[in-house]
C-alpha positions in Angstrom: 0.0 0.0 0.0 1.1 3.8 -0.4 3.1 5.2 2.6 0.1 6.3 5.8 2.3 5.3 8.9 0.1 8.3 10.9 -2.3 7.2 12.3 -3.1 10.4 14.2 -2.2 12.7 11.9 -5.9 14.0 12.4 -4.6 15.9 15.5 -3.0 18.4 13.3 -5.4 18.0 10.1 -9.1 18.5 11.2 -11.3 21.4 11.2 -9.9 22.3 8.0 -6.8 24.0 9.9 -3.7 23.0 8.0 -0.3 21.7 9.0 2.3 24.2 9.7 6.0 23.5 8.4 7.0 22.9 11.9 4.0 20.3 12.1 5.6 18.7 8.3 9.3 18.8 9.8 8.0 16.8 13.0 6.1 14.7 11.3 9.1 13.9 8.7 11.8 13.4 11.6 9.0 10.8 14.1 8.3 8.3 11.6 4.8 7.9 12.6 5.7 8.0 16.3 4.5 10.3 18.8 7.7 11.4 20.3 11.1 12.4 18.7 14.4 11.6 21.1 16.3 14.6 20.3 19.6 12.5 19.3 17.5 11.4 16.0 16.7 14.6 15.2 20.6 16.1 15.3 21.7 12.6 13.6 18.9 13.5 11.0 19.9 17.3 11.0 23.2 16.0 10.1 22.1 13.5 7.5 21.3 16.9 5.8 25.1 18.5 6.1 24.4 21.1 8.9 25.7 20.5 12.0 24.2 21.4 15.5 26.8 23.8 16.2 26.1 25.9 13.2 25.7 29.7 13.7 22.2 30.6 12.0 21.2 27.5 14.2 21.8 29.0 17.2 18.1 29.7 18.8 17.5 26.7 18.3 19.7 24.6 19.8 19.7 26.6 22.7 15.9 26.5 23.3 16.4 22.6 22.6 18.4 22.5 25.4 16.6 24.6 27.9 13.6 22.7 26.4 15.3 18.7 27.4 16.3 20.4 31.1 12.3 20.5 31.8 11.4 17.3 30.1 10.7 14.0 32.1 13.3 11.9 31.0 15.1 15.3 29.4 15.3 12.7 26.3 12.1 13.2 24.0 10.3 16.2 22.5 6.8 15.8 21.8 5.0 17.8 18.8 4.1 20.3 20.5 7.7 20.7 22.0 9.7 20.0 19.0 7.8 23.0 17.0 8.5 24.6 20.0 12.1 24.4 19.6 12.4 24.7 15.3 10.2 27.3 14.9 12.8 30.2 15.1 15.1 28.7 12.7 12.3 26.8 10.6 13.4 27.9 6.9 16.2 26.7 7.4 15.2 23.7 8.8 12.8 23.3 5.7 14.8 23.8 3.1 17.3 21.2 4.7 15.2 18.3 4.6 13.5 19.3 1.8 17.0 18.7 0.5 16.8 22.1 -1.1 20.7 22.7 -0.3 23.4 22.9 -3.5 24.1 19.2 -2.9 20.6 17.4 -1.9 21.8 14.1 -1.2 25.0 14.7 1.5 25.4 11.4 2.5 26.0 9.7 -0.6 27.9 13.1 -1.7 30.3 12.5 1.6 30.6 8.9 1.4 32.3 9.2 -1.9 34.5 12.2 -0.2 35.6 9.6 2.1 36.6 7.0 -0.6 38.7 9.6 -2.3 40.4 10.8 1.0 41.5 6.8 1.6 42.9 6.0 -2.1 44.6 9.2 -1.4 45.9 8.1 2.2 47.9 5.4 0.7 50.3 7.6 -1.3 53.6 7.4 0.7 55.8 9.9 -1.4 56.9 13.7 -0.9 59.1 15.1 1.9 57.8 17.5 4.1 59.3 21.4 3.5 62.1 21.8 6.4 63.4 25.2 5.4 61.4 26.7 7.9 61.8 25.1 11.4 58.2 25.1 12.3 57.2 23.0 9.3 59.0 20.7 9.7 57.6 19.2 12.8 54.7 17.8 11.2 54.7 14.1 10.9 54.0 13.0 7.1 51.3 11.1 7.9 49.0 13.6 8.9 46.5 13.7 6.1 42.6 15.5 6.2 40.1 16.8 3.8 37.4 19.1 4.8 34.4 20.8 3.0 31.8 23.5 3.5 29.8 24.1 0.8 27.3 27.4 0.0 24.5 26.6 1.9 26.6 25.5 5.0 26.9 21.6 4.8 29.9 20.5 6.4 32.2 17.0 6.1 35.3 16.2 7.6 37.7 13.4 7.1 41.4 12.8 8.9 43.2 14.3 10.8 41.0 17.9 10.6 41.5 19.3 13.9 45.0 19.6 13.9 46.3 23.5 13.4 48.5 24.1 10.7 49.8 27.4 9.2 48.4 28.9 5.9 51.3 29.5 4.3 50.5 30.6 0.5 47.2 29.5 0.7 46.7 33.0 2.6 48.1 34.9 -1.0 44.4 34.8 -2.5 42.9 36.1 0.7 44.9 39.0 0.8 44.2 39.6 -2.1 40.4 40.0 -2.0 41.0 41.8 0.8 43.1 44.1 -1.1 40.3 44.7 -4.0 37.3 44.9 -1.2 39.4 47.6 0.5 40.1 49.7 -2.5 39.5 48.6 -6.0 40.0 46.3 -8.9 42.2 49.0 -11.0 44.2 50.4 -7.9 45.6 47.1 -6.9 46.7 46.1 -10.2 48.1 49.8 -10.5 51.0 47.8 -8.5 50.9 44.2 -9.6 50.5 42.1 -12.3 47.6 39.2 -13.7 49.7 37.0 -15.9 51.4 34.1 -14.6 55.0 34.4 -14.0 56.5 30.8 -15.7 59.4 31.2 -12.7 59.6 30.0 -9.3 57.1 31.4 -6.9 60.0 33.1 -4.9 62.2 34.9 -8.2 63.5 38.2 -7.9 61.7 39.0 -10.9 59.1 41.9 -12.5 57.5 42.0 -15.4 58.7 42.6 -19.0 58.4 46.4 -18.5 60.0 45.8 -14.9 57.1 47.7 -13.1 55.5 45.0 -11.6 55.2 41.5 -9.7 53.4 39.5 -12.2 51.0 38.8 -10.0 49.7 38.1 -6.7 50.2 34.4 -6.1 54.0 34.5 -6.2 55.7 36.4 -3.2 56.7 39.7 -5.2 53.1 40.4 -5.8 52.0 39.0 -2.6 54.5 41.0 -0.6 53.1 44.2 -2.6 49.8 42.8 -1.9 50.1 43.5 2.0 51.3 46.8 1.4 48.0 47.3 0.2 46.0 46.3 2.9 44.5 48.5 5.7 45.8 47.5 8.3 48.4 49.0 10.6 51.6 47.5 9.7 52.8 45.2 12.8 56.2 44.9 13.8 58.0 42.0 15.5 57.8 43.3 18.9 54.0 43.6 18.5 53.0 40.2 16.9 49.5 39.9 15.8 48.2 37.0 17.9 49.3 34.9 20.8 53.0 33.5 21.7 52.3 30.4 19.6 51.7 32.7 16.5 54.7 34.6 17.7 57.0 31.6 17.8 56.1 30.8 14.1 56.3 34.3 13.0 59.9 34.3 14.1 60.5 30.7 12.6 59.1 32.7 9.3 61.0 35.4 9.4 64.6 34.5 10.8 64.2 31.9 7.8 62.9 34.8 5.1 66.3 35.9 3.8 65.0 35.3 0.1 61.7 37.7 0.9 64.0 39.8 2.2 65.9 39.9 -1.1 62.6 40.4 -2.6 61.4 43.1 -0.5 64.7 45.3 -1.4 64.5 44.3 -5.1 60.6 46.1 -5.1 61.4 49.3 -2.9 64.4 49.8 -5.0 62.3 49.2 -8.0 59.7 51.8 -7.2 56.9 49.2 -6.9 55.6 50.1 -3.4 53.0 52.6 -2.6 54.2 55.9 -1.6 55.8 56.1 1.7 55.5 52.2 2.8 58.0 50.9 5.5 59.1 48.2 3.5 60.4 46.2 6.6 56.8 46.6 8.4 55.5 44.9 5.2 57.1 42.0 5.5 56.7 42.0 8.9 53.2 41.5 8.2 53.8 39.7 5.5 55.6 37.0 7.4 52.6 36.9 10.7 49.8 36.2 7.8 51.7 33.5 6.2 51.7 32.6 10.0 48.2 32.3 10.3 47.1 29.1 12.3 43.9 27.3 10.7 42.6 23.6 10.9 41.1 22.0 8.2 37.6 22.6 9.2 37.9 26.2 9.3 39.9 27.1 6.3 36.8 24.8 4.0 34.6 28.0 6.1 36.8 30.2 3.9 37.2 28.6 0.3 33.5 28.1 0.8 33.3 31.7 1.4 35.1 32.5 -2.2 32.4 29.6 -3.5 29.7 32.0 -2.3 30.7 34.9 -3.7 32.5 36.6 -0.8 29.5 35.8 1.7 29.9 33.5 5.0 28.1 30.6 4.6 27.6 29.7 7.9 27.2 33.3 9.2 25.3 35.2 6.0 27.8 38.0 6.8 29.4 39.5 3.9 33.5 39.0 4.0 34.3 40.5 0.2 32.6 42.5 -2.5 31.7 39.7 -5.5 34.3 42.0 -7.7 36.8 40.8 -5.3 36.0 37.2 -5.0 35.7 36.8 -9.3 39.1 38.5 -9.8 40.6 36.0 -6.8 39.4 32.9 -8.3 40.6 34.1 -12.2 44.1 34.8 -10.7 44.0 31.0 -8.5 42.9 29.3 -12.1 45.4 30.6 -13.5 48.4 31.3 -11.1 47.5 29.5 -8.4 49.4 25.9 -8.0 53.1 27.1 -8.7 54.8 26.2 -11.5 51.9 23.2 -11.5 49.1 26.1 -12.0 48.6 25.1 -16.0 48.6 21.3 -15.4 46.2 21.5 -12.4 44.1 24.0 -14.7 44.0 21.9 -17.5 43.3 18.6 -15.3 41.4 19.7 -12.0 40.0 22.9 -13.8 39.5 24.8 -10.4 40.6 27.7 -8.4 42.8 26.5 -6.1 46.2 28.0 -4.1 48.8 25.3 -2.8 51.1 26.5 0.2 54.4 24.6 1.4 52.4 23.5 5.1 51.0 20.7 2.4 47.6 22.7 1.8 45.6 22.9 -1.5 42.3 25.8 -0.7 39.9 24.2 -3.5 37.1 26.4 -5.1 33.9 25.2 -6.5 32.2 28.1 -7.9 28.7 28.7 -6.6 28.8 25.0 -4.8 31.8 24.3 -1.7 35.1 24.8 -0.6 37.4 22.5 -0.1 40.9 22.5 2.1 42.9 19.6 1.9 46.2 19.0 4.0 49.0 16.8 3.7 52.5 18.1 4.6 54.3 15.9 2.2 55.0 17.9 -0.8 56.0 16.8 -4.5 58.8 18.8 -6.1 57.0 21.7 -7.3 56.4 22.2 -3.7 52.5 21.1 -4.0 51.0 18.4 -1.4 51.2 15.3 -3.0 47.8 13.8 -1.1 45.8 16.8 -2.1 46.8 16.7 -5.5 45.9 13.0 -5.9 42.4 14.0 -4.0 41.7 17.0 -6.2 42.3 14.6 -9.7 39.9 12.0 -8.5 37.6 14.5 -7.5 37.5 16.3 -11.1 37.3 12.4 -12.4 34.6 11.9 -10.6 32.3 14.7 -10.3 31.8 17.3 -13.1 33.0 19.9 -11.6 35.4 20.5 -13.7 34.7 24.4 -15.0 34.5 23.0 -18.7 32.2 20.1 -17.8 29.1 19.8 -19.5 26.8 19.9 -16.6 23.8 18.3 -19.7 25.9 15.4 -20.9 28.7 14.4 -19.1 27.3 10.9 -18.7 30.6 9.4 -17.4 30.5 11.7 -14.2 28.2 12.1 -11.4 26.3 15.5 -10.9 25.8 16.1 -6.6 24.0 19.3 -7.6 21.4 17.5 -8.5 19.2 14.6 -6.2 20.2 11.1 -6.9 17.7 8.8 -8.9 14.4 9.3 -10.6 11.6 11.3 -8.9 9.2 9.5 -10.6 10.3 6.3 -10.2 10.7 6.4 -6.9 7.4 8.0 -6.5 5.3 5.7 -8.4 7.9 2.7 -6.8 6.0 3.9 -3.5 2.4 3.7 -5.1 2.6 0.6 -6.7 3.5 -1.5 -3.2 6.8 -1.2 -1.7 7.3 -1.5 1.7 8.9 1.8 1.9 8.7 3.5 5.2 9.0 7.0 4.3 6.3 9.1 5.8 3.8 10.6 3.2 4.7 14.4 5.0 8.1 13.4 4.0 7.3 13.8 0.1 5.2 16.7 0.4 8.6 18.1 2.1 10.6 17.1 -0.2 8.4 18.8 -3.1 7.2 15.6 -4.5 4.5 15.9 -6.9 2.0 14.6 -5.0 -0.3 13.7 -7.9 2.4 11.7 -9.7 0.5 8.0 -11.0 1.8 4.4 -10.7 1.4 2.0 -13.4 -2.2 1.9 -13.5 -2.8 5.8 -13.3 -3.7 5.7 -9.7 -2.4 8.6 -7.5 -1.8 8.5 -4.0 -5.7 10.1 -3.5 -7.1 6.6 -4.7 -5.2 5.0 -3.0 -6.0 6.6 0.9 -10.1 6.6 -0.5 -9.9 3.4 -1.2 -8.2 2.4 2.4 -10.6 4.8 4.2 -7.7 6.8 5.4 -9.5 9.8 6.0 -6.3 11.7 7.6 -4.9 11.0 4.8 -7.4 12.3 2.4 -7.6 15.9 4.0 -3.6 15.9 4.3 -3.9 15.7 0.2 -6.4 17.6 -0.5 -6.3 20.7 1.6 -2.3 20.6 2.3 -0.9 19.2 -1.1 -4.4 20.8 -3.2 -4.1 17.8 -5.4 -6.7 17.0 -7.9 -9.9 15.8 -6.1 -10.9 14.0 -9.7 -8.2 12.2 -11.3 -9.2 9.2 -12.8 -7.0 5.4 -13.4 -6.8 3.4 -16.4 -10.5 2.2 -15.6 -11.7 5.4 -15.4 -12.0 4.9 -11.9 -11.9 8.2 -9.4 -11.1 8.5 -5.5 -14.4 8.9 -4.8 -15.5 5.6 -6.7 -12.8 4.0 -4.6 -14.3 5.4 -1.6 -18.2 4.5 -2.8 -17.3 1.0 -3.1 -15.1 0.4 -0.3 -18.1 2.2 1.9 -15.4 4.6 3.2 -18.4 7.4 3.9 -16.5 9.8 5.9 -14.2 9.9 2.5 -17.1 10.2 0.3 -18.0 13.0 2.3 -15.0 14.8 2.1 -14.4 13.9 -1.8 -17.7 15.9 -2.0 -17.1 18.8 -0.7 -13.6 19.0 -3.0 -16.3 18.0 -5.9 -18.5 20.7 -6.0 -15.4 23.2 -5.6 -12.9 21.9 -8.1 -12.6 23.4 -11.7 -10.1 22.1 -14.0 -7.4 24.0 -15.4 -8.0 25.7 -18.8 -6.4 23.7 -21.8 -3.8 26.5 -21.3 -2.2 26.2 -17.9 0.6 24.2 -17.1 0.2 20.9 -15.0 0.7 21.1 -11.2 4.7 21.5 -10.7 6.3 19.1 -8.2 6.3 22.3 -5.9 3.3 22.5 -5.4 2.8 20.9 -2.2 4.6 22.7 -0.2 5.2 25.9 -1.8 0.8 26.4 -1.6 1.9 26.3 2.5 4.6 29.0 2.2 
């Protein structure tokens, strides 16, 4: 039979009042019980990619909480409770498990993530960069992948939490920060946009030796802070803690080369007028300094994905003018003296720094940081290379995929399998135990037909499930009339099953239902739950 696991849903559908989102969400999370322990709710919240901790889901988590302290067994919610607690963050919550997020089946999207990151685990080569003290430290096995993606799904695999230092990866950051802070045509006033062809760290300008080439290579990035408003920091005033401070130093007492460079551009002119060159790469050194974790830098490549707004926060970090000129100059400039093979393979904005970490970009879907400190020769993470290939190979997100017909590669963006299958896979028999307020959620076409051209309405009338019925017709405003290969309607159903409640009902629906002119489209799978909002 079609899915009717609720048997009470008539405490929420009667007197023709209709079921609120919250009532939908419950409803969708119980499974046809009366209670919801508040563990399967967060293990369901994170089935969707957000996690309990996330910012914009703050209110209600916290009157969750409060809410479990004056409970009985401070376990389960009932309905009543549960809206209680959701209501305040409710959109949210809706589109969520209406899997209306950028990638609407997360599970099967991270389960893949977490093939990827083990056929990358096994790669054994590199050697870890030891030319500055700090880095090498790090153990070479230490390996993690993290992602955040536009709408604030998170994943993490590995060894995530461990703090590592940005290195390089910080160049395009500064950068936007740069272009927010002034403009597009001031910045490159003083550097470049074409890649180099030379090692990152040449004493080198451009062909009319004006400028850095651009800023992904540490001429144009060490220009790049002079641009930046903030107060320039010297050593004895370190921007952060004594853990900071010590790799600061470690930077700097190792930066002889930058150094070099930062004498080569003040003597070429290529600093704004009156910048203390020394306080520059002061800075310079404290932001490659920067401490991050896996989890956190995916916040800010997701960031860039978004264009230049926190997905987890809504808060705008960078004007989209900033964020499009960042990710042209990480396509292009981004991975070294690797930046055209990764281009041509990966085909993503991405920067590489010599702590082993690769700051993916997936335009308008997630960001990605991978970490590895074992590096290959071009001074790229060996592991995060390998992951960002089999990613590309994988999914088409490769920027010249063809998003219609690349048959040979999966698609997240877009919800696995066949709605109508699946709908008319539930109508015909199965066994499935999906709640019917699940689909209506989900934006199911709730008037979709199984074999025998019987919806879902037929179905309920001819079982007598009058709950049922008024869920359909008043929530979902299906068809009261449709009609199966035997020209059969729900109310027939109803008539001969002597289901007179439903008859009843059907009547009502009758006498007020007009088709739709020849002209107007058929009911969009939308419908259902878009008539509520």
């Amino acid at each position: 039979c079609f899915i009717y696991i609720y048997k009470r849903i008539d405490s929420v559908i009667n007197a023709g009042i209709l079921p609120s989102l919250e009532d939908l969400l419950f409803y969708t999370v119980a499974e046809g019980q009366e209670t919801i322990p508040a563990h399967k709710f967060l293990t369901a919240l994170k089935a969707t990619g957000l996690r309990s901790g996330d910012p914009r889901l703050k209110e209600c988590m916290e009157t969750l909480k409060d809410t479990l302290k004056k409970t009985s067994d401070g376990v389960t919610l009932d309905r009543h409770l549960f809206k209680k607690c959701v209501q305040s963050n409710i959109v949210l919550l809706t589109q969520a498990f209406r899997k209306k997020f950028v990638i609407p089946d997360f599970q099967s999207f991270t389960s893949h993530i977490d093939e990827l990151y083990e056929n990358a685990k096994n790669l054994t080569g590199g050697q870890v960069a030891d030319y500055i003290p700090q880095l090498a430290r790090f153990s070479p096995d230490l390996w993690a992948v993290s992602l955040c993606t536009v709408d604030g799904q998170r994943h993490t695999v590995g060894d995530t939490k461990v703090p590592f230092c940005l290195q390089s990866c910080v160049k395009p950051l500064k950068y936007a920060v740069a272009v927010h802070d002034h403009s597009t045509e001031y910045v490159h006033s003083f550097i470049g946009k074409e890649p180099s062809g030379l090692r990152f760290n040449k004493l080198f300008l451009n062909e009319d030796g004006e400028l850095p080439h651009n800023p992904m290579v540490n001429a144009g990035a060490i220009v790049c802070t002079s641009l930046i408003k903030v107060k320039a920091v010297t050593l004895r005033r370190p921007l952060c803690c004594s853990s900071l401070c010590d790799r600061f130093q470690s930077e700097r007492e190792s930066g002889d080369r930058n150094f070099a460079i930062g004498y080569y551009l003040k003597e070429k002119k290529c600093f704004p007028e009156g910048t203390d060159m020394t306080s520059v790469l002061d800075l310079y050194f404290q932001l490659c300094s920067i401490e991050v974790t896996c989890e956190s830098a995916s916040v800010m490549a997701a960031t860039l994905a978004n264009g230049g707004i926190c997905p987890i926060t809504g808060e705008r970090v960078l004007s989209p003018e900033a964020v499009r000129n960042t990710l042209s100059l990480m396509h292009s400039c981004g991975m070294y003296d690797f930046s055209g093979q990764f281009a041509f393979h990966v085909g993503l904005p991405a920067k590489s720094g010599v702590s082993g970490g690769i700051l993916l970009v997936v335009p308008n879907v997630m960001g990605i940081m991978c970490w590895s400190p074992p590096l290959d020769k071009l001074g790229n993470s060996v592991r995060g290379i390998q992951f960002c290939t089999d990613l590309v190979e994988l999914f088409n997100f490769h920027n010249y995929d063809n998003l219609r017909h690349c048959a040979k590669k999966h698609d997240p963006r877009r919800e696995g399998g066949d709605q109508r299958v699946r709908t008319n896979a539930a109508s015909s028999g199965s066994c499935d135990s999906t709640p019917l307020q699940q689909f209506a959620l989900s934006s199911m076409d709730m008037e979709q037909r199984d074999y025998d051209s019987r919806t879902a309405l037929h179905v309920a009338a001819a079982e007598g499930h009058i709950e049922v019925v008024r869920f359909l017709l008043e929530a979902c405003k299906v068809n009261p009339v449709p009609t199966d290969r035997w020209g059969n309607t729900p109310m027939d159903e109803a008539v001969h099953f002597g289901h007179h409640d439903v008859v009843t009902i059907l009547q009502q629906y009758h006498e007020k239902y007009s088709p739709p002119s020849d002209d107007e489209h058929k009911t969009s799978p939308e419908k259902s739950l878009d008539s509520l909002l």
